[in-house]
C-alpha positions as CSV (number, residue, x, y, z in Angstrom):
1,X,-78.4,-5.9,87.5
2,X,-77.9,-3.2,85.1
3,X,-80.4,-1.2,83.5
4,X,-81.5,2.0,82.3
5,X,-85.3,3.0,83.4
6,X,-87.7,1.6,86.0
7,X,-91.3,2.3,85.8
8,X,-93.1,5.1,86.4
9,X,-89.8,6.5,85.0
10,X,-89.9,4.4,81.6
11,X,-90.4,5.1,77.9
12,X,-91.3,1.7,77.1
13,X,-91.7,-1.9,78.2
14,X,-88.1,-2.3,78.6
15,X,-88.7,-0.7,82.1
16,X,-91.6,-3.0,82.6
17,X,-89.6,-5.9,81.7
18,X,-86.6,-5.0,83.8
19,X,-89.0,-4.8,87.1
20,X,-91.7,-7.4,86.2
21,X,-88.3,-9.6,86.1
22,X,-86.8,-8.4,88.9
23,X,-89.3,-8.2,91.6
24,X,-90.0,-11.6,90.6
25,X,-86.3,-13.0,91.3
26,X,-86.5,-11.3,94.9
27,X,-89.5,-13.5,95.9
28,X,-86.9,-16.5,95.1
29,X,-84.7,-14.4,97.2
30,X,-82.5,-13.1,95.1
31,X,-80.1,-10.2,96.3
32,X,-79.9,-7.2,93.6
33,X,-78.9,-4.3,93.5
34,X,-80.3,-2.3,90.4
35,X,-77.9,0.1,88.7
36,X,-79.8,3.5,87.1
37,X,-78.0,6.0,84.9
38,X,-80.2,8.9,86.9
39,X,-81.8,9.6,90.1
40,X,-85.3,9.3,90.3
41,X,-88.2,8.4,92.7
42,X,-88.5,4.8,91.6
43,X,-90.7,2.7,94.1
44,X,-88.6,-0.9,94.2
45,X,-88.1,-2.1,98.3
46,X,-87.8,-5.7,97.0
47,X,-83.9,-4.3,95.7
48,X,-81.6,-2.2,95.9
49,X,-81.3,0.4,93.6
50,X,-77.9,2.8,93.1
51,X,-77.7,5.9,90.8
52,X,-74.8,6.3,88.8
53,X,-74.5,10.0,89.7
54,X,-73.0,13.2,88.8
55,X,-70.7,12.0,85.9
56,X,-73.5,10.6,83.8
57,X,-76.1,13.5,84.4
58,X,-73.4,16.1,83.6
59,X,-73.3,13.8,79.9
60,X,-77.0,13.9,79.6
61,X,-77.1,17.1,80.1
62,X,-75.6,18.5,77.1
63,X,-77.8,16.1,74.9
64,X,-80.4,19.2,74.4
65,X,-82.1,17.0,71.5
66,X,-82.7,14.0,73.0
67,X,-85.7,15.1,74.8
68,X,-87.3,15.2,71.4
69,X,-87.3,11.2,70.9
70,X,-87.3,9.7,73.9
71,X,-84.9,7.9,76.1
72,X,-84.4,5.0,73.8
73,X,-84.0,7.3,70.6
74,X,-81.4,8.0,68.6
75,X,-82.0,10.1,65.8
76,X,-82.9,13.4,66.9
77,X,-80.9,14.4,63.9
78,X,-82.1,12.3,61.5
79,X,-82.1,8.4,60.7
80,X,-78.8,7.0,60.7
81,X,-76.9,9.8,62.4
82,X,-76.3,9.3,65.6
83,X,-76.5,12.0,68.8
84,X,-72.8,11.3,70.0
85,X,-74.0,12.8,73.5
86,X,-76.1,9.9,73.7
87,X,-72.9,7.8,73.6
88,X,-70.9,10.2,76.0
89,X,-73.9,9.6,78.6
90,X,-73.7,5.4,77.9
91,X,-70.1,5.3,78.6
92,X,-70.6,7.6,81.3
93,X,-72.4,5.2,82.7
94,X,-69.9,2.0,82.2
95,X,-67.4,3.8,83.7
96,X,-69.8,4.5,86.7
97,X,-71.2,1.2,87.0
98,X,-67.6,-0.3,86.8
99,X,-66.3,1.8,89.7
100,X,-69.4,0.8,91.8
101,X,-68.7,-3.1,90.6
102,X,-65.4,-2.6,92.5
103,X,-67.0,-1.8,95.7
104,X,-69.5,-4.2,95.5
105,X,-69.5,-8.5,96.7
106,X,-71.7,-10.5,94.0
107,X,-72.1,-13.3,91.7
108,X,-72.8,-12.2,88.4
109,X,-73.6,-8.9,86.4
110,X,-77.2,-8.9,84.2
111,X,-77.2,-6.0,81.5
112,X,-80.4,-5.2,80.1
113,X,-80.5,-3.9,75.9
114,X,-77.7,-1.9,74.5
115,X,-78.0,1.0,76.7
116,X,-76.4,-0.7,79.6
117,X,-73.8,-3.0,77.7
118,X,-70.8,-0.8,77.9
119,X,-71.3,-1.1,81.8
120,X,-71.8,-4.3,81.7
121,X,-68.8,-5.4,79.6
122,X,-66.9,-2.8,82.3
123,X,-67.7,-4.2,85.1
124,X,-67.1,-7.7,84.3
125,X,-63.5,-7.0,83.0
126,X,-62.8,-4.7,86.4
127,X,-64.4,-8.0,88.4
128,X,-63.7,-11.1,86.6
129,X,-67.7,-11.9,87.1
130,X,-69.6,-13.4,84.5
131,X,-71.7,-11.0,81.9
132,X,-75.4,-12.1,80.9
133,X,-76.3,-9.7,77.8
134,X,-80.1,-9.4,78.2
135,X,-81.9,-8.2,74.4
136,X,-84.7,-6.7,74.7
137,X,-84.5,-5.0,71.5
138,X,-81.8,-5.4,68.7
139,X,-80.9,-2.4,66.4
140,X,-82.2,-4.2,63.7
141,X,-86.1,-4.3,65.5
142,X,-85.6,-0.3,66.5
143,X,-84.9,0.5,62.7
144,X,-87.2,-1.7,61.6
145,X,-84.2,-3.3,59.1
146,X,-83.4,0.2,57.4
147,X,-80.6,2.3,58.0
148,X,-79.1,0.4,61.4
149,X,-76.8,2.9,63.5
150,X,-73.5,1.1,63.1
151,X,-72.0,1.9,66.2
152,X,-74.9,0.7,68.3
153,X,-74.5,-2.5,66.5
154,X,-70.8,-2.7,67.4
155,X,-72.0,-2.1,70.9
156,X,-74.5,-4.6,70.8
157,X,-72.0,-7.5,69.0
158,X,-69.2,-6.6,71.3
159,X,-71.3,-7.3,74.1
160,X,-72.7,-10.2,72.9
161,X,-68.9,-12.0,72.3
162,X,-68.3,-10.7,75.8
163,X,-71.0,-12.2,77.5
164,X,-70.7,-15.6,78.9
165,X,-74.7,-16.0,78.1
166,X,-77.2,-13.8,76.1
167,X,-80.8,-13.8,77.1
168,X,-83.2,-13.1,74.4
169,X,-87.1,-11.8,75.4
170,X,-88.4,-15.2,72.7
171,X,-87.2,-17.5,70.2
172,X,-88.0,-14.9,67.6
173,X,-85.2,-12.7,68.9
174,X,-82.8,-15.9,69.1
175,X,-82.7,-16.5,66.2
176,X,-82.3,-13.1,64.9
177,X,-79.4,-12.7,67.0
178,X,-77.7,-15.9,65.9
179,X,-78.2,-15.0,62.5
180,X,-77.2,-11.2,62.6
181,X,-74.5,-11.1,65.0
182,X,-73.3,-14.2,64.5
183,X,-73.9,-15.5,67.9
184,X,-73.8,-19.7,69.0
185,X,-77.1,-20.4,69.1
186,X,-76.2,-22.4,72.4
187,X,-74.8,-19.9,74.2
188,X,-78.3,-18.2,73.9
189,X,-81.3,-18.8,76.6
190,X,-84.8,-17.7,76.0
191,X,-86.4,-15.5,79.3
192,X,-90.1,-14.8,78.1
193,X,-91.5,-11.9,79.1
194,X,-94.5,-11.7,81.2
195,X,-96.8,-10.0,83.4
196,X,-97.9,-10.6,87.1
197,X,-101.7,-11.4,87.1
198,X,-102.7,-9.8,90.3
199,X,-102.0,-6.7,89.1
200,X,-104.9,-7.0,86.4
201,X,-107.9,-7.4,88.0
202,X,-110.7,-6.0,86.1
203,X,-112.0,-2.7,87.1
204,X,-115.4,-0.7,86.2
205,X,-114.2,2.6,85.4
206,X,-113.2,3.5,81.7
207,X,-112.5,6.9,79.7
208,X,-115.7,9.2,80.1
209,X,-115.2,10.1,76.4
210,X,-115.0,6.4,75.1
211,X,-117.7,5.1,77.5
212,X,-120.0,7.7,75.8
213,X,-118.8,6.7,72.2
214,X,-119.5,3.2,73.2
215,X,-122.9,4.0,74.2
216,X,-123.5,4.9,71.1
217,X,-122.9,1.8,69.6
218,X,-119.5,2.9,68.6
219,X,-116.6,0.1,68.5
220,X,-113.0,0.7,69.7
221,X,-109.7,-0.4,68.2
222,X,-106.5,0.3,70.6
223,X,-103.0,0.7,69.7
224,X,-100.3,1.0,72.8
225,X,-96.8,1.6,71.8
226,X,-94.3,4.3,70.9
227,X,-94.8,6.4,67.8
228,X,-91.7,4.6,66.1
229,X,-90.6,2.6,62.6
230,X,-90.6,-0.6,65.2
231,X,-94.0,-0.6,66.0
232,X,-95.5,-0.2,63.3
233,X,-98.3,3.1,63.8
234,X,-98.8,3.9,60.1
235,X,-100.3,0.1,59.2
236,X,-102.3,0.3,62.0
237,X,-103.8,3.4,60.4
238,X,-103.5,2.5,57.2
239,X,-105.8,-0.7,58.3
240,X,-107.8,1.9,59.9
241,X,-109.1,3.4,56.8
242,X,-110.1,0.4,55.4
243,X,-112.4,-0.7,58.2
244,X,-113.6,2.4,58.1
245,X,-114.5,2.1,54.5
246,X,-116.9,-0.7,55.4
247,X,-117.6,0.1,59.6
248,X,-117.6,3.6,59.8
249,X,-118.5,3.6,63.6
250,X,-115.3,2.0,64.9
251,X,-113.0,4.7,66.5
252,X,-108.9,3.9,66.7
253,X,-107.4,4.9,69.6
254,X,-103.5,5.5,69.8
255,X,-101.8,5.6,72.8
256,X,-98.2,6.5,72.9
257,X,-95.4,9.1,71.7
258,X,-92.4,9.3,69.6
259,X,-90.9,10.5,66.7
260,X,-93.4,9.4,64.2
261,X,-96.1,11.2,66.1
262,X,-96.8,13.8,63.4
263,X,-96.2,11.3,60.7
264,X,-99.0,9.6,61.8
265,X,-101.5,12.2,62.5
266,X,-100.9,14.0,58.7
267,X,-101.4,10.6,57.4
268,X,-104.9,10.2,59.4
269,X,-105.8,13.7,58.0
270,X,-104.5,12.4,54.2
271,X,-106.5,9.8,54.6
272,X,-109.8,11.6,55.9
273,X,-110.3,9.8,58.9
274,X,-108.9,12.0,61.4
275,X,-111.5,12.2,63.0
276,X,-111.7,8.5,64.0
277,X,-108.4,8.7,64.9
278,X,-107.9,9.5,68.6
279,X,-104.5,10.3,69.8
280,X,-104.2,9.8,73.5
281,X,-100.4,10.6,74.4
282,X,-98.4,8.7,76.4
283,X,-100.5,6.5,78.9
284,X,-99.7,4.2,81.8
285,X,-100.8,2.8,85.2
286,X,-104.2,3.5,85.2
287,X,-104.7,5.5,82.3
288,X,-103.9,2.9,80.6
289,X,-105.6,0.1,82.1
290,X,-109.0,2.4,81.6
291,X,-108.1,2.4,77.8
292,X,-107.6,-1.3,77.8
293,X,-111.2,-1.9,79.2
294,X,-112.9,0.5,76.8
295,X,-111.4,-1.1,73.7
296,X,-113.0,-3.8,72.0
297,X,-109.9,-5.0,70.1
298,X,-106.3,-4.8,70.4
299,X,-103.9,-4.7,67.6
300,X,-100.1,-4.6,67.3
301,X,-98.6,-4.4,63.9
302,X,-94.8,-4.2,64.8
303,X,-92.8,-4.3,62.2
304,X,-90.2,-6.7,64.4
305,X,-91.3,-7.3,67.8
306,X,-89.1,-8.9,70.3
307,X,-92.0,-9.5,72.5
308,X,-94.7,-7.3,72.8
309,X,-95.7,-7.2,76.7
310,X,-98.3,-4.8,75.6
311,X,-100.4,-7.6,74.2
312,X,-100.1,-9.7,77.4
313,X,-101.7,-6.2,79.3
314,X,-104.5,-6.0,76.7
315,X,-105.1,-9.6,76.6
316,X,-105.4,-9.3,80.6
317,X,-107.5,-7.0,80.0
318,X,-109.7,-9.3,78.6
319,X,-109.2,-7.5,75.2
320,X,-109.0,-10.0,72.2
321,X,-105.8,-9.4,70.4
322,X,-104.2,-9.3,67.2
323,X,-100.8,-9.1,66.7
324,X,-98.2,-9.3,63.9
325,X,-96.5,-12.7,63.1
326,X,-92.8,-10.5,63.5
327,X,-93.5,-10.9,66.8
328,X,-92.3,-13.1,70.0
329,X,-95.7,-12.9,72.2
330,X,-97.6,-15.3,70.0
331,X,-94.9,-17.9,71.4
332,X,-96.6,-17.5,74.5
333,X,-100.4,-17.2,73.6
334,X,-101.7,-19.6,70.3
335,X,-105.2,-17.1,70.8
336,X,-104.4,-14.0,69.5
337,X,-104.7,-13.5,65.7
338,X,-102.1,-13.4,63.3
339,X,-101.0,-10.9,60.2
340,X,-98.1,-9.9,58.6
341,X,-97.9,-5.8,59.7
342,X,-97.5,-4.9,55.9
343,X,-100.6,-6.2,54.9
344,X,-102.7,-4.0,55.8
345,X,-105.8,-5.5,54.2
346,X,-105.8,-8.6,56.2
347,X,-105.4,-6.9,59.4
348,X,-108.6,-4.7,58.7
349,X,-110.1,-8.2,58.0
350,X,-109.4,-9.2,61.3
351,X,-110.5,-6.3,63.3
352,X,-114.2,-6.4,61.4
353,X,-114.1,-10.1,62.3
354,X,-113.4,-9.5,65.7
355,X,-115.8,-6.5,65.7
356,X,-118.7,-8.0,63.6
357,X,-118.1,-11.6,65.3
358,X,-119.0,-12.1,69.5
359,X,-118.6,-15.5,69.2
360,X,-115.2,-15.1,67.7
361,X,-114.1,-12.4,70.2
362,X,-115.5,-14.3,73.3
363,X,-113.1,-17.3,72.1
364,X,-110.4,-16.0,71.6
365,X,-110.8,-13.5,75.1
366,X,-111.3,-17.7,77.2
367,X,-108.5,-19.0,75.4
368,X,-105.6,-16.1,75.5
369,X,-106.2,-15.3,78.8
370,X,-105.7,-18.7,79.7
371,X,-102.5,-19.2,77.9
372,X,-100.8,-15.5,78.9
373,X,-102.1,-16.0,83.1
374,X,-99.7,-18.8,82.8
375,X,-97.3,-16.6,81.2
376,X,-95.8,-15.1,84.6
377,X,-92.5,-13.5,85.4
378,X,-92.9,-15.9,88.2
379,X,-92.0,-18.4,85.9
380,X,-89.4,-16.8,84.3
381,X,-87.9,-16.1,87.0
382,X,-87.0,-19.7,87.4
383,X,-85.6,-19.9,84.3
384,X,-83.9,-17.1,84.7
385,X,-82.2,-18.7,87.6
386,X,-81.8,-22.1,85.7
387,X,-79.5,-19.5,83.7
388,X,-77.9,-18.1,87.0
389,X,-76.6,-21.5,88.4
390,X,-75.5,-22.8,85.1
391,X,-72.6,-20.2,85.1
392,X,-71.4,-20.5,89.1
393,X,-70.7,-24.3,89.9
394,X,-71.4,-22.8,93.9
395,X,-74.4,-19.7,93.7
396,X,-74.9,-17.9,97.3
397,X,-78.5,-17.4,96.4
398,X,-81.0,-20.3,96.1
């Protein structure tokens, strides 16, 4: 299994994803071994995980403006030029990964999002294995449809023609991928993401700071999620302002970093509402599970959402949720409310609903958590192995 972070060393759910799945596969007893582009002190004993090494950190090393995005990004020089060191470390990588997949006995190779493809497609053509292409993310979700980076999309279609199966994170993403890459439908499977419900047992503790304003009769509206085109930041503040036109005691909280980050903070001060707007960095483990208990709504106005596993935590949380309709986690859950993420006035709607409304928030907290507890990686997993055996008439795991 290829892939390019692991959690607590992630940027974003694709990490999440690439574990949640993962650690669910080795219960079935699945052997992996997880490829990384760079050494870190990721906590996995269910796998085994290899570093690509020297050749790859050497690459990184001379992208000097990467740092400034992220480890997905890609325009530290602006949109639609690309940081060709970027590339230089991703086919570092492939050519690492394929020398490893020499060495190595297995059945089949599992890339995860474009980052990884170029080793994927390396290794299955040094092996003769069969490639699955998992998307987490197309370039066409990342740019939100405007200006796409050619050349990642040439990566992305190239593996996708390679691959002897794609995997996409909902039908939402399938059928983007049919239609803009030009992909058989049928040679496409559909892996939900999901989340593992003993690790979401409700705790007590919450932010001091919130838990004071909460006191107070204040109300809280959360945002999780990078700072990006994709996820759609500005309409949640551009909803903000206009529940605070009408609830002026409801703080939004914004957890997360990236390259819209001061975008969105001289838009809250534009707006006068800055200081309603609370900006909380990047957040996870149990920072992040404190913020999800203090908030009394969740919204997620991506632009195009693959999945959204984000939701599912909130939503665990027992946070009611409301999400865009570009999105694949409301194929999992029929209880979290829908809008479109450009308009803006009907999300605010929904957040004073939820706010003004306990009987409305107290159904929709029963029924969602219902539907995503039974959305577990534990299930996907076994479709994920469905996948597996339908490529190797004679699999050596179970």
């Amino acid at each position: 299994m290829i892939g390019w972070e692991l959690p607590p060393f992630n940027s974003g759910g694709l990490g999440v994803a690439c574990y949640g799945l993962a650690k669910a596969l080795a219960r079935r007893g699945t052997d992996i071994l997880f490829t990384l582009p760079h050494e870190a002190a990721v906590s996995a004993p269910f796998m085994r995980v290899w570093f690509a090494g020297s050749e790859v950190s050497r690459a990184a090393a001379k992208f000097t403006a990467y740092s400034s995005v992220g480890p997905r990004g890609t325009r530290a020089r602006g949109r639609g030029q690309s940081s060709g060191t970027l590339f230089d470390t991703v086919y570092a990588y492939a050519r690492a990964v394929r020398d490893r997949a020499r060495e190595e006995h297995f059945d089949l190779i599992h890339a995860h999002d474009w980052l990884t493809f170029p080793a994927g497609l390396a290794a299955a053509r040094a092996t003769g294995k069969p490639l699955i292409t998992q998307v987490h993310a197309t370039e066409f979700d990342r740019t939100g449809g405007r200006g796409a980076n050619t050349q990642i999309y040439r990566i992305e279609r190239e593996a996708f023609e390679g691959a002897e199966r794609v995997a996409t994170v909902s039908n939402y993403t399938r059928e983007m991928v049919a239609r803009n890459y030009s992909v058989d439908p049928d040679k496409i499977s559909v892996l939900h993401n999901g989340i593992d419900p003993d690790e979401f047992r409700q705790g007590h503790d919450s932010i001091e700071a919130l838990r004071m304003l909460r006191e107070r009769g204040a109300k809280i509206a959360l945002f999780v999620g990078r700072l990006t085109i994709q996820k759609g930041p500005d309409y949640f503040v551009a909803a903000a302002a206009r529940v605070l036109a009408h609830r002026p005691n409801t703080y939004f909280v914004i957890a997360g970093s990236g390259d819209m980050e001061r975008q969105i903070i001289e838009d809250a001060a534009y707006r006068r509402i800055a200081d309603r707007v609370l900006f909380a960095g990047f957040v996870r483990g149990e920072e992040r599970d404190a913020l999800y208990r203090a908030a009394d709504v969740y919204v997620m106005p991506s632009v195009s959402e693959p999945f959204g596993i984000t939701a599912l935590e909130a939503v665990a949380h027992g946070v009611p949720a409301i999400v865009s309709k570009q999105s694949g986690v409301r194929e999992v859950s029929q209880h979290m409310l829908l809008a479109d993420f450009w308009d803006t006035e009907e999300l605010a709607n929904k957040i004073i609903a939820v706010l003004d409304h306990r009987a409305l928030a107290d159904t929709l907290r029963e029924h969602s958590i219902k539907d995503v507890l039974r959305a577990t990686w534990d299930r996907t997993a076994e479709k994920c192995l469905e996948m597996y055996r339908s490529l190797l008439p004679s699999p050596t795991f179970s």
